[in-house]
SEFIZA-3560 file (N, C-alpha, C; in Angstrom, 3 decimals):
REM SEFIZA-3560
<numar><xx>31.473</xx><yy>25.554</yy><zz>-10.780</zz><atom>N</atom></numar>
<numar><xx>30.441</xx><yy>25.118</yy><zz>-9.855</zz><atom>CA</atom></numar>
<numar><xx>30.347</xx><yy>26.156</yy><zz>-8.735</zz><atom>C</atom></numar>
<numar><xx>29.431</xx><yy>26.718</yy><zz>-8.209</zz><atom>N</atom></numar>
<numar><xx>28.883</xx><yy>27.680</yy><zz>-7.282</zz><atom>CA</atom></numar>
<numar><xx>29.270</xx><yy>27.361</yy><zz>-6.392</zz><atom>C</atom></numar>
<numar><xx>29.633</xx><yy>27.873</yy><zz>-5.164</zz><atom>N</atom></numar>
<numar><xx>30.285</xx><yy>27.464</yy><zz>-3.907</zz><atom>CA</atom></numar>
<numar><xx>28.695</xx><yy>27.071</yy><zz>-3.055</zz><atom>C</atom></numar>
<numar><xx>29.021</xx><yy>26.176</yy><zz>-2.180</zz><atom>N</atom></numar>
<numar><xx>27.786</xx><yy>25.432</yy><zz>-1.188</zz><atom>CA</atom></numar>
<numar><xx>27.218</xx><yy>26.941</yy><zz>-0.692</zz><atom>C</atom></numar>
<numar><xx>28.321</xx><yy>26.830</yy><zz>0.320</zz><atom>N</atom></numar>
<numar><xx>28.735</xx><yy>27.890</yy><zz>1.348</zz><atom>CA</atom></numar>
<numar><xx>28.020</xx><yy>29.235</yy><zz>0.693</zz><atom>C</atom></numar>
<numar><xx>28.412</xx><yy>29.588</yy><zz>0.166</zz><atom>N</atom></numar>
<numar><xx>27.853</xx><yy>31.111</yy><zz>-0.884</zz><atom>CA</atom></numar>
<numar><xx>26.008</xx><yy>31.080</yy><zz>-0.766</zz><atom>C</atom></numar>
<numar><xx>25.909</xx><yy>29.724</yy><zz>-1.593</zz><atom>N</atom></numar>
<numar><xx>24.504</xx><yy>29.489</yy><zz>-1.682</zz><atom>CA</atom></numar>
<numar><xx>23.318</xx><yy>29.460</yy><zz>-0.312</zz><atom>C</atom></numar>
<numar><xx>23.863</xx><yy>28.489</yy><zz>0.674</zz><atom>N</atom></numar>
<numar><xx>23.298</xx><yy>28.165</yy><zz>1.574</zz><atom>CA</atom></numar>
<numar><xx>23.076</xx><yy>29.496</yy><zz>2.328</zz><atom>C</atom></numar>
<numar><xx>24.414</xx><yy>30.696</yy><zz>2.438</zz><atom>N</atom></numar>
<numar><xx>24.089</xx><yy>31.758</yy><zz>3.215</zz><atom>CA</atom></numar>
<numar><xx>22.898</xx><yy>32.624</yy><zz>2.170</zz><atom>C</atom></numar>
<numar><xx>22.976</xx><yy>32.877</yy><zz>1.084</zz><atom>N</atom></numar>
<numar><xx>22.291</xx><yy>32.918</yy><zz>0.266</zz><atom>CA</atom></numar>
<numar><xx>20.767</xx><yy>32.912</yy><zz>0.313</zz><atom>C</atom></numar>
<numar><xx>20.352</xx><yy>31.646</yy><zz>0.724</zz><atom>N</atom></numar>
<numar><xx>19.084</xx><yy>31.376</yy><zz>0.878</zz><atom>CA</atom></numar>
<numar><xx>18.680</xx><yy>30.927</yy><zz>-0.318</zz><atom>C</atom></numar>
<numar><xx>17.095</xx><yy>30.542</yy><zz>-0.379</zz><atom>N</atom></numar>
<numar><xx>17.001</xx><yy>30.205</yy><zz>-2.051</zz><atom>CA</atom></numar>
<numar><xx>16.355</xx><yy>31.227</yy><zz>-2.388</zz><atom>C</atom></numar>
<numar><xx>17.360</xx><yy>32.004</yy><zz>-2.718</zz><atom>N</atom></numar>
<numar><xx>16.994</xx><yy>33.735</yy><zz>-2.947</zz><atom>CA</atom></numar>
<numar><xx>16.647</xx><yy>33.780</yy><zz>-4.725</zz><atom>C</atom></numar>
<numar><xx>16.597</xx><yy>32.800</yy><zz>-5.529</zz><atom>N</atom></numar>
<numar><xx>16.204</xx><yy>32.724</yy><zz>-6.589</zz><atom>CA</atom></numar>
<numar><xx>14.388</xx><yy>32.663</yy><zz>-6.465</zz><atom>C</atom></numar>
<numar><xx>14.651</xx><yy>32.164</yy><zz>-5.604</zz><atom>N</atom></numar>
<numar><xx>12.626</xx><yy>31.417</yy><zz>-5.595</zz><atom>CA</atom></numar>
<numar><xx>12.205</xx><yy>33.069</yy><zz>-4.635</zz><atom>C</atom></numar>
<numar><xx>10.708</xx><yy>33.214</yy><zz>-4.993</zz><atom>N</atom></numar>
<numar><xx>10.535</xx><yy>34.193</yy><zz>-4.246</zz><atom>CA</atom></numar>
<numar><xx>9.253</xx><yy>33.521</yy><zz>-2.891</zz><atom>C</atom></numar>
<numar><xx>9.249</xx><yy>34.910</yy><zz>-2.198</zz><atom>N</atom></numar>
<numar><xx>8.471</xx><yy>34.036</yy><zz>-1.059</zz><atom>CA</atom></numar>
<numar><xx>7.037</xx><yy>33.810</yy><zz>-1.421</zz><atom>C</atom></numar>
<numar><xx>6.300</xx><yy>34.032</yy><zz>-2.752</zz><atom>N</atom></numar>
<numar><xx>5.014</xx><yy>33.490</yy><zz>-3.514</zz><atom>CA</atom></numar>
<numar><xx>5.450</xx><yy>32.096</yy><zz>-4.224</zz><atom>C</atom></numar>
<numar><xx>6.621</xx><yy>32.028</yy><zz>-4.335</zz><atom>N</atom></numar>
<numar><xx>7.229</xx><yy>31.045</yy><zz>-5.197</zz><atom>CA</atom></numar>
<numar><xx>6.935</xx><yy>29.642</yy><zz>-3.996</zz><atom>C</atom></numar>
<numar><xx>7.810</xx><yy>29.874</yy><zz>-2.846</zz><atom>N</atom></numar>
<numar><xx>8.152</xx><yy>29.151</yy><zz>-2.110</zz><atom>CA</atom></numar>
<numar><xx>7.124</xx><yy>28.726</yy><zz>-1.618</zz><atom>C</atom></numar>
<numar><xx>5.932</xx><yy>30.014</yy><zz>-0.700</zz><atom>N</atom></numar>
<numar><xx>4.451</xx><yy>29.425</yy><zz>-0.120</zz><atom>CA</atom></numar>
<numar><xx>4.032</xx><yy>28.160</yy><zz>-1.763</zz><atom>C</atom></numar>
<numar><xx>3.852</xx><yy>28.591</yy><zz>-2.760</zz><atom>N</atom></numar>
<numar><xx>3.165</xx><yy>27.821</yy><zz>-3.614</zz><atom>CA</atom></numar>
<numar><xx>3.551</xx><yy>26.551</yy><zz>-3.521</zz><atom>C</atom></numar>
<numar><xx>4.997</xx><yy>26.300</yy><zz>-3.632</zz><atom>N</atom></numar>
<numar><xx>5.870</xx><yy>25.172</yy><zz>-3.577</zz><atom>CA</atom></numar>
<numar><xx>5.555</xx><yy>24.043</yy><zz>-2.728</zz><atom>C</atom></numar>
<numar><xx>5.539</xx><yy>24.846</yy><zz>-1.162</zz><atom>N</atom></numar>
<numar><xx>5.226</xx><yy>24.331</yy><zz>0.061</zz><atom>CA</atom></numar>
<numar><xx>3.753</xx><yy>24.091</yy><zz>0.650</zz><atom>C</atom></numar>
<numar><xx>2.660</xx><yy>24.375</yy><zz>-0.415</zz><atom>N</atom></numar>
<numar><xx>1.307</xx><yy>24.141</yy><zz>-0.365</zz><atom>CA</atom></numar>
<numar><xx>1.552</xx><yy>22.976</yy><zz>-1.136</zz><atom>C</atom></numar>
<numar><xx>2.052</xx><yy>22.832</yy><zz>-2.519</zz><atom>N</atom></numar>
<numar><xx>2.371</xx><yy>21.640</yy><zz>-3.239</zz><atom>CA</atom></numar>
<numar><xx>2.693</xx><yy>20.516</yy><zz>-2.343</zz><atom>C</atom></numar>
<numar><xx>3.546</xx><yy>20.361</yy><zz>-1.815</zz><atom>N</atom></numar>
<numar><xx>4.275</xx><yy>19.495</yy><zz>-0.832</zz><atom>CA</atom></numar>
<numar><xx>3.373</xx><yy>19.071</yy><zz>-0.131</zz><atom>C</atom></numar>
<numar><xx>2.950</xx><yy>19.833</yy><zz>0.751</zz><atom>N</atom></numar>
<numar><xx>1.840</xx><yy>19.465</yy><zz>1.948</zz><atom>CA</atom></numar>
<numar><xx>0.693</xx><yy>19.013</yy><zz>1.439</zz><atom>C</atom></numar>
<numar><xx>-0.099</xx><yy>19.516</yy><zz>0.382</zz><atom>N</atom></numar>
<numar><xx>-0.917</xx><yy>18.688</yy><zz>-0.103</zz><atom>CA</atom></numar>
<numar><xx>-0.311</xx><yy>17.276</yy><zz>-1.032</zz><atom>C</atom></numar>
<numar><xx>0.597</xx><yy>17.068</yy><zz>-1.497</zz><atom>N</atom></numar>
<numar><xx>0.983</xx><yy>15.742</yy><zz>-1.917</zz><atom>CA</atom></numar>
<numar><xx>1.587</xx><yy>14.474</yy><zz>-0.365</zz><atom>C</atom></numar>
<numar><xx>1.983</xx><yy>15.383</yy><zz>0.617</zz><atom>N</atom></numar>
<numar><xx>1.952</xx><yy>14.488</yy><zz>1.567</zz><atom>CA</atom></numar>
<numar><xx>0.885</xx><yy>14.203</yy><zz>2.434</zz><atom>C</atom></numar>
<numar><xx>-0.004</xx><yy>14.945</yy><zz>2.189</zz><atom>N</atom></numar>
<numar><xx>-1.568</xx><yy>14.347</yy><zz>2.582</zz><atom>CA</atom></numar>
<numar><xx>-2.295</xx><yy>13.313</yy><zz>1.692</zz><atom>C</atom></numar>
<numar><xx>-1.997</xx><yy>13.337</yy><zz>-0.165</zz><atom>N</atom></numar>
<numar><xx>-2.560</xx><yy>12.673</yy><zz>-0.388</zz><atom>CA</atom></numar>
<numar><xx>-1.601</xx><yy>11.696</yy><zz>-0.062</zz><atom>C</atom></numar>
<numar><xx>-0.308</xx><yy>11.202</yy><zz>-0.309</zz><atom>N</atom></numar>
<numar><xx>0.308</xx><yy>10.031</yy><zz>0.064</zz><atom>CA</atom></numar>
<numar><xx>0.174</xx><yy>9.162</yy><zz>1.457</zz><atom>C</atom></numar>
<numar><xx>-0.014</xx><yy>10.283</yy><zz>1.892</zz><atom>N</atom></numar>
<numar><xx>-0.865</xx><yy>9.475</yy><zz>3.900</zz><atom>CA</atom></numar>
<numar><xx>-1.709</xx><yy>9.224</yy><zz>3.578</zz><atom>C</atom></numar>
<numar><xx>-2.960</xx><yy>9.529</yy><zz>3.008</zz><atom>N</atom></numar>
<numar><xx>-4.402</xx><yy>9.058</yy><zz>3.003</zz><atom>CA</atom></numar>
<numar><xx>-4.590</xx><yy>7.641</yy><zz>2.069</zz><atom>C</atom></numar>
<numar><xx>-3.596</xx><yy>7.185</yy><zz>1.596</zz><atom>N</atom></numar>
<numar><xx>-3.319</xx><yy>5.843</yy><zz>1.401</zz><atom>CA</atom></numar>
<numar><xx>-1.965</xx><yy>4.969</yy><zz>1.320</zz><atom>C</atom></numar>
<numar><xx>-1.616</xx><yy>5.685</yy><zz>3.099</zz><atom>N</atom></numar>
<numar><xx>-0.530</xx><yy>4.522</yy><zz>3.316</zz><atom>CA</atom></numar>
<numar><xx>-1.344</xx><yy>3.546</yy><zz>3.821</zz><atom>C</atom></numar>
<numar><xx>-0.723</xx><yy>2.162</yy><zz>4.429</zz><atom>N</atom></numar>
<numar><xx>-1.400</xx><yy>1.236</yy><zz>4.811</zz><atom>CA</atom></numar>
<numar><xx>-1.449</xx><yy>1.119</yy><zz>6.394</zz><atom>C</atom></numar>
<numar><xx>-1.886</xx><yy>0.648</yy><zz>7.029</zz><atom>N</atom></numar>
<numar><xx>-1.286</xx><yy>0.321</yy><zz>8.351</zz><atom>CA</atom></numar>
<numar><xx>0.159</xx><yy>-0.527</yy><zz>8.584</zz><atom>C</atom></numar>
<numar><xx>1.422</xx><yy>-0.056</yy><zz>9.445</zz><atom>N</atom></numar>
<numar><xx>2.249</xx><yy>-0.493</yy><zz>9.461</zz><atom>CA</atom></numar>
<numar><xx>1.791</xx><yy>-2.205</yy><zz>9.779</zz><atom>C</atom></numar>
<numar><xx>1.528</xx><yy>-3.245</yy><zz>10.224</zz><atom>N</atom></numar>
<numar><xx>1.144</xx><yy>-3.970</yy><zz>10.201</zz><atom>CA</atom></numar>
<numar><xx>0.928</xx><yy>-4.735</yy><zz>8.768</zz><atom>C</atom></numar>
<numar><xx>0.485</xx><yy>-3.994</yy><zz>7.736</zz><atom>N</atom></numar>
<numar><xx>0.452</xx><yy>-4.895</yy><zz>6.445</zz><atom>CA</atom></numar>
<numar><xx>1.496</xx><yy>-4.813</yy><zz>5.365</zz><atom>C</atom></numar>
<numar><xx>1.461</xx><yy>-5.932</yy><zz>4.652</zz><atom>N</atom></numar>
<numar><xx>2.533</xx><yy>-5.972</yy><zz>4.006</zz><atom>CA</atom></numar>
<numar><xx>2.212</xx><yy>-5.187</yy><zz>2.722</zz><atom>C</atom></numar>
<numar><xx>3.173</xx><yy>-4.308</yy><zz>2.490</zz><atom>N</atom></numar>
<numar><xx>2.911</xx><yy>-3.709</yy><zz>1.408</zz><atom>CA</atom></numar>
<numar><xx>3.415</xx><yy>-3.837</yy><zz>-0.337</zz><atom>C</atom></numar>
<numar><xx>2.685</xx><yy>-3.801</yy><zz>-1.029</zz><atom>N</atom></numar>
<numar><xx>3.437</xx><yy>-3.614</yy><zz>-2.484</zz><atom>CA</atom></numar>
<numar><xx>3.771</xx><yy>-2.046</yy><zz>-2.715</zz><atom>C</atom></numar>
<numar><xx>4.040</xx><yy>-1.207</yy><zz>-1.987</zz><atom>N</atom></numar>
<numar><xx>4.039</xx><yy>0.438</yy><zz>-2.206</zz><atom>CA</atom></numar>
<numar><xx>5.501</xx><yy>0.722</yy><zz>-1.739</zz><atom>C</atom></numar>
<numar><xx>6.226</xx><yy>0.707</yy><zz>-1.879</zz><atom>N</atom></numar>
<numar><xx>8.043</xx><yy>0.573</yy><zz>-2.323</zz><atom>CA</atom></numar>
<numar><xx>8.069</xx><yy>1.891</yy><zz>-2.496</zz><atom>C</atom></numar>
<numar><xx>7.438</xx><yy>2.148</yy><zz>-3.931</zz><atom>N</atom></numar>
<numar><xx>7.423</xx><yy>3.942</yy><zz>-4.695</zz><atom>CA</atom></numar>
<numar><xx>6.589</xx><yy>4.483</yy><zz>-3.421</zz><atom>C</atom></numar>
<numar><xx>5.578</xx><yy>4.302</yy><zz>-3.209</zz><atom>N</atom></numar>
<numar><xx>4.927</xx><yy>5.406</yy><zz>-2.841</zz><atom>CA</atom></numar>
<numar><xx>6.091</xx><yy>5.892</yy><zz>-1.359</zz><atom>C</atom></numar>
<numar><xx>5.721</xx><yy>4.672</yy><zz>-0.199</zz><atom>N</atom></numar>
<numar><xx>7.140</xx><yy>5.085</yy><zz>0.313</zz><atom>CA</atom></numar>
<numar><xx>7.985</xx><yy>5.883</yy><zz>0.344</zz><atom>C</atom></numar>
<numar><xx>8.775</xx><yy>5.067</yy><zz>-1.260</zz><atom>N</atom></numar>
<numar><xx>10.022</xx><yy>6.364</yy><zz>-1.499</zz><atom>CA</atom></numar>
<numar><xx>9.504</xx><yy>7.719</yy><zz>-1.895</zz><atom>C</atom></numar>
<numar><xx>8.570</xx><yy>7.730</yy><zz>-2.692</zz><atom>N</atom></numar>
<numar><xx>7.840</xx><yy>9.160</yy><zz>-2.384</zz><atom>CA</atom></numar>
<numar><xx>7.729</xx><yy>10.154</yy><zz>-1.887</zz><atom>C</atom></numar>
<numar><xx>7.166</xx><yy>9.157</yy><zz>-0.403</zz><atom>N</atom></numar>
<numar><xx>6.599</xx><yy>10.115</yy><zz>0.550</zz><atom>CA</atom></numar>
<numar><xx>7.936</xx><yy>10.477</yy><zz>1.188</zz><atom>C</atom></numar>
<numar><xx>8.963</xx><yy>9.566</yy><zz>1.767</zz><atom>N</atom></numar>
<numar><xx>10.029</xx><yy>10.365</yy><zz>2.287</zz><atom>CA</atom></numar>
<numar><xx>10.780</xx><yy>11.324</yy><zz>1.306</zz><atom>C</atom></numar>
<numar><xx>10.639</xx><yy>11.164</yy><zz>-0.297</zz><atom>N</atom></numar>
<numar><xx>10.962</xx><yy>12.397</yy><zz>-0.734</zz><atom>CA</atom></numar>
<numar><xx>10.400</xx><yy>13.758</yy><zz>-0.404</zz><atom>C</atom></numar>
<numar><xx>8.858</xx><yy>13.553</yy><zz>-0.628</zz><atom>N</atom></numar>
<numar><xx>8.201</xx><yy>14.871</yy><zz>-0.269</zz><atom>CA</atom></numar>
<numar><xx>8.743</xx><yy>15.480</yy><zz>0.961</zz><atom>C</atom></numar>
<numar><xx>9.182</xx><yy>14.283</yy><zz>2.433</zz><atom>N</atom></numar>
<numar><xx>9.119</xx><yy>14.865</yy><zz>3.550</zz><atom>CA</atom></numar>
<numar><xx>10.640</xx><yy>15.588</yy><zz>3.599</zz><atom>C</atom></numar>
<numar><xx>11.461</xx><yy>14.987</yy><zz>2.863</zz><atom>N</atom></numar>
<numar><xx>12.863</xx><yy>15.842</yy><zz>2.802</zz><atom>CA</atom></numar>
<numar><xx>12.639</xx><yy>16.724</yy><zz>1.874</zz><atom>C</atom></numar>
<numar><xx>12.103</xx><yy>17.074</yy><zz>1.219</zz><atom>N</atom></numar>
<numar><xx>11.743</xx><yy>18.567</yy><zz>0.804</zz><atom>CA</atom></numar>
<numar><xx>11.184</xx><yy>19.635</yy><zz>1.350</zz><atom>C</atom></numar>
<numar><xx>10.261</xx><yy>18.981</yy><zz>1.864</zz><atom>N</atom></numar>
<numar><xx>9.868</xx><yy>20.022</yy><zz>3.255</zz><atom>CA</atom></numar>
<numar><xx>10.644</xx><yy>20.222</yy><zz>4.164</zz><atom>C</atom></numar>
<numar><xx>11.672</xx><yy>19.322</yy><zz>4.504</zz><atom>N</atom></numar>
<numar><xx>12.902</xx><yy>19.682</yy><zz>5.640</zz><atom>CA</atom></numar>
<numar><xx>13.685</xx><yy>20.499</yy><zz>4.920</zz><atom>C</atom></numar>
<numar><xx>14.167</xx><yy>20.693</yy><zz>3.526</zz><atom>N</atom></numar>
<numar><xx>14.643</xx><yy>21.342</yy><zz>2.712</zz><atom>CA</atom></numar>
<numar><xx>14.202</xx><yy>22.866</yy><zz>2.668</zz><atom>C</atom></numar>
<numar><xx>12.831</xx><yy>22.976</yy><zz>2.719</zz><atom>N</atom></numar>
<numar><xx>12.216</xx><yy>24.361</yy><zz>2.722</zz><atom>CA</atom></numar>
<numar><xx>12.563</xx><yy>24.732</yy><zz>4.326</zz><atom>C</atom></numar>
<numar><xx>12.219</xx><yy>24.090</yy><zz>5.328</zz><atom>N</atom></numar>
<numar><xx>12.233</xx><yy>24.697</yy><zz>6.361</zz><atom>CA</atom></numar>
<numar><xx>14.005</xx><yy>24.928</yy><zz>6.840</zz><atom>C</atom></numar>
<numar><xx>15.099</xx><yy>24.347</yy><zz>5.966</zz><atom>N</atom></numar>
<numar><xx>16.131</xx><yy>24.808</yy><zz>6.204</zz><atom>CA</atom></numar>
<numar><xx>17.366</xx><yy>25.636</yy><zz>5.520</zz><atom>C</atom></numar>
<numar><xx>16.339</xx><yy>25.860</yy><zz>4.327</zz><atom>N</atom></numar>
<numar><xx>16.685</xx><yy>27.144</yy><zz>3.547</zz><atom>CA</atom></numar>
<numar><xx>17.218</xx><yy>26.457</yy><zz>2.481</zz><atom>C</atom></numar>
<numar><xx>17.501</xx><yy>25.172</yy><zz>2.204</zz><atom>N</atom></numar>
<numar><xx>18.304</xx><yy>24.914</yy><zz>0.995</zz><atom>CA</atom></numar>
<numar><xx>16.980</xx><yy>24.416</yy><zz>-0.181</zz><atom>C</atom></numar>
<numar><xx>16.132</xx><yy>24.395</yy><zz>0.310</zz><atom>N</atom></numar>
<numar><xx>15.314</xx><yy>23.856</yy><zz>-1.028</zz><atom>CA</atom></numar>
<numar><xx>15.619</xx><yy>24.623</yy><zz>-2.611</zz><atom>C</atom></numar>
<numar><xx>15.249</xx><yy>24.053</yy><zz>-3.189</zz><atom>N</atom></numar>
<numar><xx>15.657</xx><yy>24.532</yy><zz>-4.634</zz><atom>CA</atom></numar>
<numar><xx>17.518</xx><yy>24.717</yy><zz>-5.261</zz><atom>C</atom></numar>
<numar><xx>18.219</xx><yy>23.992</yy><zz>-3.935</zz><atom>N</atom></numar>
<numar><xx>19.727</xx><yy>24.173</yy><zz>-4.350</zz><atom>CA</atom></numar>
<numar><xx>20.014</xx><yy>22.693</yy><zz>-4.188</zz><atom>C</atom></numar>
<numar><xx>20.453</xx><yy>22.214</yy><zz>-6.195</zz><atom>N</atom></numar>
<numar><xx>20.682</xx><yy>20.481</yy><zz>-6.217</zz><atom>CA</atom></numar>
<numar><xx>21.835</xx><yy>20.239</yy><zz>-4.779</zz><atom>C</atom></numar>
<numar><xx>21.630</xx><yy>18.789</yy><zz>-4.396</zz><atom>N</atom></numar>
<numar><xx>21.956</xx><yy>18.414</yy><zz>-3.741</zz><atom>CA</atom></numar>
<numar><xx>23.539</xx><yy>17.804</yy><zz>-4.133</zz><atom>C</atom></numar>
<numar><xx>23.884</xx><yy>17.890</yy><zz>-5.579</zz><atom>N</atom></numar>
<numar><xx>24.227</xx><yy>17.354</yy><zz>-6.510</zz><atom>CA</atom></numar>
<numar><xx>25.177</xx><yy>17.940</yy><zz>-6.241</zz><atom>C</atom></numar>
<numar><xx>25.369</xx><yy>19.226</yy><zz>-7.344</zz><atom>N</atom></numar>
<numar><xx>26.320</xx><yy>20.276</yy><zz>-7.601</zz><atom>CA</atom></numar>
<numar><xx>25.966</xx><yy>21.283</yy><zz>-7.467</zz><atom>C</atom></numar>
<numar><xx>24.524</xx><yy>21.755</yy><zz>-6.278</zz><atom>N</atom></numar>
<numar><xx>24.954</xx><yy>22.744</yy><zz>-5.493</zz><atom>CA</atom></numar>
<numar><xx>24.502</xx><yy>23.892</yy><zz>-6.326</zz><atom>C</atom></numar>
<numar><xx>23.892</xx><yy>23.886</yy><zz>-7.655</zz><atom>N</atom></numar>
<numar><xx>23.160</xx><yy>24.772</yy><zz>-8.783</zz><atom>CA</atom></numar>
<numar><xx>22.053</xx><yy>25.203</yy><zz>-8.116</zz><atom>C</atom></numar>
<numar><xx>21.443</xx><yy>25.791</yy><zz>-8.218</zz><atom>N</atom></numar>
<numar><xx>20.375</xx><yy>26.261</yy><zz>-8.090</zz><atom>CA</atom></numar>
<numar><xx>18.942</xx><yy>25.730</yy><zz>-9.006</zz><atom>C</atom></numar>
<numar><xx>17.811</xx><yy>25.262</yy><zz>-8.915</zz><atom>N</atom></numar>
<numar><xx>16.861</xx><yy>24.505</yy><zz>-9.176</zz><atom>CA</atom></numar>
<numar><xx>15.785</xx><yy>25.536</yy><zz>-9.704</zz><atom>C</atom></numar>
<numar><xx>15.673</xx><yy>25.672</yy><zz>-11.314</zz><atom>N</atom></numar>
<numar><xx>15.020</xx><yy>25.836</yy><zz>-11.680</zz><atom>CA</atom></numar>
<numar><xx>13.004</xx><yy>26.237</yy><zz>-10.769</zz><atom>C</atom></numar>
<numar><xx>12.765</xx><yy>27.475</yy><zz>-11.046</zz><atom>N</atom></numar>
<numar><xx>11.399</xx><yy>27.204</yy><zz>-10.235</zz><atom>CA</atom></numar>
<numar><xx>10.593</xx><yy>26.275</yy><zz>-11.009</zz><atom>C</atom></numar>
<numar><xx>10.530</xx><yy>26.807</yy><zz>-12.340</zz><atom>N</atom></numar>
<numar><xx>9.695</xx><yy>25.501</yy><zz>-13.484</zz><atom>CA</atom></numar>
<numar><xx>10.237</xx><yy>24.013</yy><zz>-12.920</zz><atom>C</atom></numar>
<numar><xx>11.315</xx><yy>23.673</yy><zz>-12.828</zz><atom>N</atom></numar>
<numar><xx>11.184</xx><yy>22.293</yy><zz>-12.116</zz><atom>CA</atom></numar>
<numar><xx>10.714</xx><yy>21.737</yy><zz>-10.772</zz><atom>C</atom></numar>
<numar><xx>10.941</xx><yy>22.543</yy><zz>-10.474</zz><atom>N</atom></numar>
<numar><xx>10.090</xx><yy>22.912</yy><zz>-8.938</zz><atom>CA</atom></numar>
<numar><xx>8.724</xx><yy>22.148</yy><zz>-8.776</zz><atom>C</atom></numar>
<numar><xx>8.178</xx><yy>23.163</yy><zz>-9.450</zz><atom>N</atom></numar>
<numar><xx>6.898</xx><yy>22.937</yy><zz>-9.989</zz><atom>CA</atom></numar>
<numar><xx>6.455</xx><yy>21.834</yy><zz>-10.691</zz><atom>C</atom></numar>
<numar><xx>7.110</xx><yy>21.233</yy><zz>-11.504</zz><atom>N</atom></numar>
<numar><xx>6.371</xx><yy>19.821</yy><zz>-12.315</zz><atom>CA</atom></numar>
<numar><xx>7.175</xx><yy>19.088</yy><zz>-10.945</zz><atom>C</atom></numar>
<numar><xx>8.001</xx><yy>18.733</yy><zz>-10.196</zz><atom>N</atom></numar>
<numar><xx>8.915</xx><yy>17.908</yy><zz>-9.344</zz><atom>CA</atom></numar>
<numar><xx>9.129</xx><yy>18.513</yy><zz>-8.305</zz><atom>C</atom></numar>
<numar><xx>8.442</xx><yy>18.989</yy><zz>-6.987</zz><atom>N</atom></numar>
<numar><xx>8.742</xx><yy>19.497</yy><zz>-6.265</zz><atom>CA</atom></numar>
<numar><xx>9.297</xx><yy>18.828</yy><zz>-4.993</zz><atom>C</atom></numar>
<numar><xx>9.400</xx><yy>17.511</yy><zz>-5.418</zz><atom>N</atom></numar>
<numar><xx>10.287</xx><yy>17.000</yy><zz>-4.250</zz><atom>CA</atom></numar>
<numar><xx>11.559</xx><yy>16.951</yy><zz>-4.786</zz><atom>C</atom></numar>
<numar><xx>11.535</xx><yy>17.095</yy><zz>-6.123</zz><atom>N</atom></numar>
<numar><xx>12.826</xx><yy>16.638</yy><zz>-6.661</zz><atom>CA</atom></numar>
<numar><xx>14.026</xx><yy>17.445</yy><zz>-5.417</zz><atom>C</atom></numar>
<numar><xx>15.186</xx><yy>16.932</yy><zz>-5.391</zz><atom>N</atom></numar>
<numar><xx>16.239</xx><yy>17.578</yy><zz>-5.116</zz><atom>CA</atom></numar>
<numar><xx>17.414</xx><yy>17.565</yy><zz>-5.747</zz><atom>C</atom></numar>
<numar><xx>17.222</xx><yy>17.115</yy><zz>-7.050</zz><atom>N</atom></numar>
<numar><xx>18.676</xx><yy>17.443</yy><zz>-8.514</zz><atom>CA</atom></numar>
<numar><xx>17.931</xx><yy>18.495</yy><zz>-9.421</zz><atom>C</atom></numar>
<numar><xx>19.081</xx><yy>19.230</yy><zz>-9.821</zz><atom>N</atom></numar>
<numar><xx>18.454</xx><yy>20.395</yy><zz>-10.903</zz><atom>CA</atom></numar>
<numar><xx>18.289</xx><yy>18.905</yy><zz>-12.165</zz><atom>C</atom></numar>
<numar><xx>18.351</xx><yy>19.740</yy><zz>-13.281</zz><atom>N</atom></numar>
<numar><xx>17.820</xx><yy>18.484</yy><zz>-14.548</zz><atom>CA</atom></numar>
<numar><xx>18.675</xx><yy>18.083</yy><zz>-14.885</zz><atom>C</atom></numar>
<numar><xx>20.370</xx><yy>18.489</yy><zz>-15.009</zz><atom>N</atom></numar>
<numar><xx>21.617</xx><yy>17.664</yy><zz>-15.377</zz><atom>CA</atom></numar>
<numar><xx>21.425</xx><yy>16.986</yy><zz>-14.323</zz><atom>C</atom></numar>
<numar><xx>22.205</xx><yy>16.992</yy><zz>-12.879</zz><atom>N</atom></numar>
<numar><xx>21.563</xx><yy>15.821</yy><zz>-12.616</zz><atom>CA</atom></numar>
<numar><xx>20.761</xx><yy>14.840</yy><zz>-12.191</zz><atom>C</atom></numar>
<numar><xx>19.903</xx><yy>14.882</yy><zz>-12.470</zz><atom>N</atom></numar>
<numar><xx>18.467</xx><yy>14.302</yy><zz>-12.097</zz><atom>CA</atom></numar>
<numar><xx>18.593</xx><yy>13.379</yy><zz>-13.428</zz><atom>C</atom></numar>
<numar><xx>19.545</xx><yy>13.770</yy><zz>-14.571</zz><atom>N</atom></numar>
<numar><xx>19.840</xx><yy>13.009</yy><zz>-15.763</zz><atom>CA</atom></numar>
<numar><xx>20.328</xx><yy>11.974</yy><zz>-15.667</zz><atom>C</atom></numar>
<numar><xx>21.137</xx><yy>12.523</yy><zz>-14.629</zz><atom>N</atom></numar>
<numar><xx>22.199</xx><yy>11.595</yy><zz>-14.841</zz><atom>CA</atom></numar>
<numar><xx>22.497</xx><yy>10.527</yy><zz>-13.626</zz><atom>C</atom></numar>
<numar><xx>21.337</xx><yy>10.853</yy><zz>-12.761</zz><atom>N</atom></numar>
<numar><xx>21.071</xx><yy>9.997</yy><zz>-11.569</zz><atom>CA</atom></numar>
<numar><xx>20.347</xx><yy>8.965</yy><zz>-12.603</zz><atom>C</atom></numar>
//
């Protein structure tokens, strides 16, 4: 298993910085569409997922802006850009995201 420490100084030096803008246009436009139909806090909602969703998207974006995006949260691997891309909030590479 890759050391944290190694990685984090590292950066997510796998993804490049076309990689990352793309990533982080992804994000921002999926947390716009997820705002443009939250509800007013006031109503009761059936949206649980979307919710959990949206605070995924938003810890991914805290993820990009603190250098660890694309490194599982898991074991600390490094995150595929192709997964990135179909799952860009994800924060497990695909073992475990399996096995979550």
């Amino acid at each position: 298993m890759p050391n944290t420490t190694d990685l984090l100084d590292a950066g997510p030096g796998h993804l490049t910085s076309d990689q990352r803008a793309e990533l982080r246009a992804a994000l921002v436009a999926e947390r716009a569409r997820l705002e443009r139909f939250m509800p007013a806090e006031e109503e009761v909602v059936d949206g649980v997922l979307a919710d959990a969703q949206y605070m995924a998207v938003l810890s991914a974006l805290q993820r990009l802006e603190d250098g660890t995006y694309g490194i599982c949260t898991r074991c600390h691997a490094q995150i595929p850009f192709g997964r990135s891309i179909v799952l860009p909030e994800s924060e497990y590479c695909v073992a475990c995201g399996a096995v979550r």
